[in-house]
C-alpha positions, -999 to +999 in steps of 0.1 A: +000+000+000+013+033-012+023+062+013-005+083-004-033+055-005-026+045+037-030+086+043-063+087+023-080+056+042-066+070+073-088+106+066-116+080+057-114+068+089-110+101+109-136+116+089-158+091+099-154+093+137-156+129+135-187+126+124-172+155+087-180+124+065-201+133+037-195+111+007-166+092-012-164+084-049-144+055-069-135+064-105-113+051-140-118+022-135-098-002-145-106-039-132-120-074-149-153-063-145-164-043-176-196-031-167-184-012-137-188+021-140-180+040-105-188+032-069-201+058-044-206+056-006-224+078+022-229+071+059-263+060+069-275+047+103-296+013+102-314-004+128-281-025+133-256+008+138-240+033+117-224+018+082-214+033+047-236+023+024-224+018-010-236+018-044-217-002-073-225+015-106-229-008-131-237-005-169-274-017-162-278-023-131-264-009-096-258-030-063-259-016-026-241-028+003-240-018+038-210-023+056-194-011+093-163+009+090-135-020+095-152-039+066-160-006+046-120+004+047-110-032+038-129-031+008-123+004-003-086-003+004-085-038-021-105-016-045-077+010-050-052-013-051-062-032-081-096-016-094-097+019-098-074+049-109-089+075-087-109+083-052-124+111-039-134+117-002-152+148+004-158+161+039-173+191+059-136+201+065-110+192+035-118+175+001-091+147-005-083+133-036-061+105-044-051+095-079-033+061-084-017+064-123-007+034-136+025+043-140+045+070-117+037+078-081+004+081-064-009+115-058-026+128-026-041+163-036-061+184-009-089+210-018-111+232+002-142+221+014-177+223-008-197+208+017-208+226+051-226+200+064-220+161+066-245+142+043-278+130+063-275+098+076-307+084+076-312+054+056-351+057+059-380+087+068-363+099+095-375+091+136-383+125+156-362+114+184-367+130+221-331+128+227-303+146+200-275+126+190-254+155+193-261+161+233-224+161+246-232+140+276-237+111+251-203+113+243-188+115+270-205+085+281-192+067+252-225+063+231-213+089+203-184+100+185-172+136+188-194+145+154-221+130+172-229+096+156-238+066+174-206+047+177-204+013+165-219-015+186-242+018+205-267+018+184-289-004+203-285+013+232-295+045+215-323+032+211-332+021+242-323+058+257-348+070+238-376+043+240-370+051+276-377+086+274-403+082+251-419+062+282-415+085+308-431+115+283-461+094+277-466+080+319-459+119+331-484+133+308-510+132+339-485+144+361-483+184+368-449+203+374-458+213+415-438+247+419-438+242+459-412+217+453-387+199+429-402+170+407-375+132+422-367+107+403-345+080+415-329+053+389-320+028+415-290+004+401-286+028+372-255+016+358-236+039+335-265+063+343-276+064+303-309+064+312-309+085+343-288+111+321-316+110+297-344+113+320-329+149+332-318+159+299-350+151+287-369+163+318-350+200+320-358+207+284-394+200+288-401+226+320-399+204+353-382+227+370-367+225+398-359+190+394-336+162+410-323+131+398-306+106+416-283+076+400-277+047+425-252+028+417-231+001+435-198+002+412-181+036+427-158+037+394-191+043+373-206+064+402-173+088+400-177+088+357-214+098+358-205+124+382-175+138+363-198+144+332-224+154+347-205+184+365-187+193+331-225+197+313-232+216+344-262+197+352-272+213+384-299+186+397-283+152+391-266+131+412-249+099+418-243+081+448-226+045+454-254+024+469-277-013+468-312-007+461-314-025+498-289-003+512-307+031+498-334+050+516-359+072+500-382+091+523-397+108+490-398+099+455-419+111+431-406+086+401-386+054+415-369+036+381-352-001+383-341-014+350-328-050+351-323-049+387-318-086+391-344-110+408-360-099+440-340-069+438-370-054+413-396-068+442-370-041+468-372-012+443-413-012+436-413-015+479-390+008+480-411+031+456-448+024+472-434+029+502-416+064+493-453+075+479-438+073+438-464+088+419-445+067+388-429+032+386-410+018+361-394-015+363-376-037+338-375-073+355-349-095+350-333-128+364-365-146+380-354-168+402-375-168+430-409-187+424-392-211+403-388-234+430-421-230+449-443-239+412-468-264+415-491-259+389-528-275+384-528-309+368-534-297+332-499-279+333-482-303+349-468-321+320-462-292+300-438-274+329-417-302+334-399-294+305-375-268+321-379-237+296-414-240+298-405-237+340-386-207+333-410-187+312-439-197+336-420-184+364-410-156+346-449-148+342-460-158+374-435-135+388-443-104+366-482-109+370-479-109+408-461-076+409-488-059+388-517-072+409-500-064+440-493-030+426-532-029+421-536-037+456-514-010+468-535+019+452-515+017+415-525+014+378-504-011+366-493-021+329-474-046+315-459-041+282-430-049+260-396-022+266-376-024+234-373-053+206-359-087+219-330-084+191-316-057+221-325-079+249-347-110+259-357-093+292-376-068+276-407-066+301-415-032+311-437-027+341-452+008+346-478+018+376-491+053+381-507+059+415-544+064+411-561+091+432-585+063+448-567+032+461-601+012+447-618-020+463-587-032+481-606-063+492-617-077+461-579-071+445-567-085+477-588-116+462-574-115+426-537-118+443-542-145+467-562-165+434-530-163+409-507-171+438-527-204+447-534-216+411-497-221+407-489-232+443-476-199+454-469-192+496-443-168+489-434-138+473-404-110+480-428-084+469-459-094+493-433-097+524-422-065+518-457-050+516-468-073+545-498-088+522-496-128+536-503-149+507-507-181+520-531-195+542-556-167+529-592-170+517-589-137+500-589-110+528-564-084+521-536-080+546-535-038+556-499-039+563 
């Protein structure tokens, strides 16, 4: 590879981390295939990350191909080096031109820019999204690149972000900013704090003022990242604190969130949230262990669960289905839905419970709870115990805590 050719590529690749990118042609032709004419390439962003998608000009026809940057530069790189007699790659900051005679030494020529903006990126009609790609906090927690694209391998995550906050705009919509005092929301085992950055991004910009945000984390090398950005965007507000959800206190919440917290660790954040008087709950289960053990369904499912995947999704349900009934006991409106697209994650369950202004006919919910539990055999439940409702032994009266 030529002195002039490994420059170009390397622009390619700066170009596109920096997000300047806008297009790059292939010209003079010169390889076996006689019916190429030219190839061009652009950066889009697919459902399965960013890529360059390129178009192979042909006499009649013209083929596409979507590839990631490694696989992109490989193929760019074989192309000049036996195909083609010329490349151009034009970005919002330099063009660069590279001509590859067959005889005599390749040329790297630089002109001034044409283009002041980087070519759109979307491959389809483009997604209002409630989050911008650009925000800086995304970078600097390693979602985008410094132009602000979603990095490769992010883009999933992206979308979860904003799924999320799509969410929370849709359960707050019956919730009024109270200017007495600051709207709290607590993201309980909040990880990187993507999400909980997101919520007060999204949150500030849409008038709950004052507002705080808490991140708790137990990992004190993520809880010292997430408060190192969140002091260079200046976000006055948020907040993150090494903690368990079981070692956390809230003595007032207004929205409690627990995403993936593992097991009966979900049953300790919704207590934790009822008990804090949350006006909005939002829990992503995941790992259910607990009830496993205890099923013993009616006869009719007894030979389906003994095959032991069929065990794990019943528990999984069971589980779930008691937390929204006992969130219906406690005074909540409880749903159930599907989070993001199972090509992200398989534990995609979403539970969401606003409180309602009347706690209803505790009694006869009491009744529904104590039914499910004993259909599949179920005496006990982290969730219950923490909300002193006794599930076993009960004809349907409703424990009162």
């Amino acid at each position: 590879m030529s002195a002039a050719l490994d420059e170009w590529l390397t622009r390619l690749r700066q170009a596109w981390e920096h997000g300047t990118l806008v297009k790059l042609t292939l010209g003079a032709h010169r390889g076996a295939d006689s019916s190429l004419r030219n190839v061009f390439a652009r950066p889009v962003d697919l459902r399965a990350g960013a890529r360059l998608a390129f178009v192979f000009r042909h006499a009649t026809k013209d083929i596409t191909k979507n590839l990631p940057l490694a696989e992109a530069i490989e193929l760019v790189a074989r192309a000049l080096s036996h195909d083609f007699g010329s490349a151009h790659l034009f970005t919002t900051e330099a063009e660069w031109e590279l001509q590859l005679p067959g005889s005599g030494e390749p040329r790297l020529v630089k002109r001034p820019a044409r283009h002041g903006a980087p070519a759109t990126t979307a491959h389809d009609r483009a997604k209002a999204r409630l989050i911008d790609p650009a925000a800086p906090w995304l970078r600097g927690l390693g979602v985008t690149n410094p132009g602000g694209r979603v990095r490769e391998g992010m883009a999933a995550k992206f979308r979860q972000i904003d799924k999320f906050v799509e969410i929370l705009q849709h359960s707050l919509a019956n919730l009024s900013p109270r200017p007495d005092r600051a709207l709290t929301l607590v993201d309980m085992g909040c990880g990187k704090g993507y999400l909980t950055f997101a919520a007060f991004d999204w949150l500030r910009r849409a008038g709950w003022q004052p507002l705080e945000v808490r991140g708790v984390e137990a990992r004190g090398d993520l809880v010292e990242l997430c408060n190192r950005v969140a002091t260079s965007e200046d976000f006055g507000g948020l907040r993150f604190e090494p903690g368990t959800i079981a070692s956390t206190g809230l003595e007032r919440v207004d929205v409690l969130v627990a995403l993936h917290a593992c097991d009966t660790a979900t049953d300790d954040a919704i207590a934790k949230g009822i008990q804090a008087g949350a006006s909005l709950i939002l829990v992503a289960p995941c790992c259910h262990k607990e009830l496993r053990p205890q099923l013993r369904p009616p006869p009719p499912l007894s030979g389906a669960l003994k095959h032991g995947i069929l065990r794990e999704r019943q528990a999984e349900f069971v589980t779930d289905a008691l937390r929204a009934a006992l969130l219906e006991w406690a005074g909540y409106e409880a749903k159930v839905f599907e989070f993001i697209a199972t090509e992200h994650t398989a534990k995609n369950l979403m539970i969401a419970a606003a409180k309602r202004g009347e706690p209803g006919d505790r009694e006869a919910l009491a009744v529904k709870v104590c039914a499910l539990a004993g259909f599949y055999g179920i005496r006990s439940q982290r969730l219950a115990q923490q909300l002193g409702f006794e599930l076993a032994g009960r004809s349907g009266a409703a424990s009162e805590g």
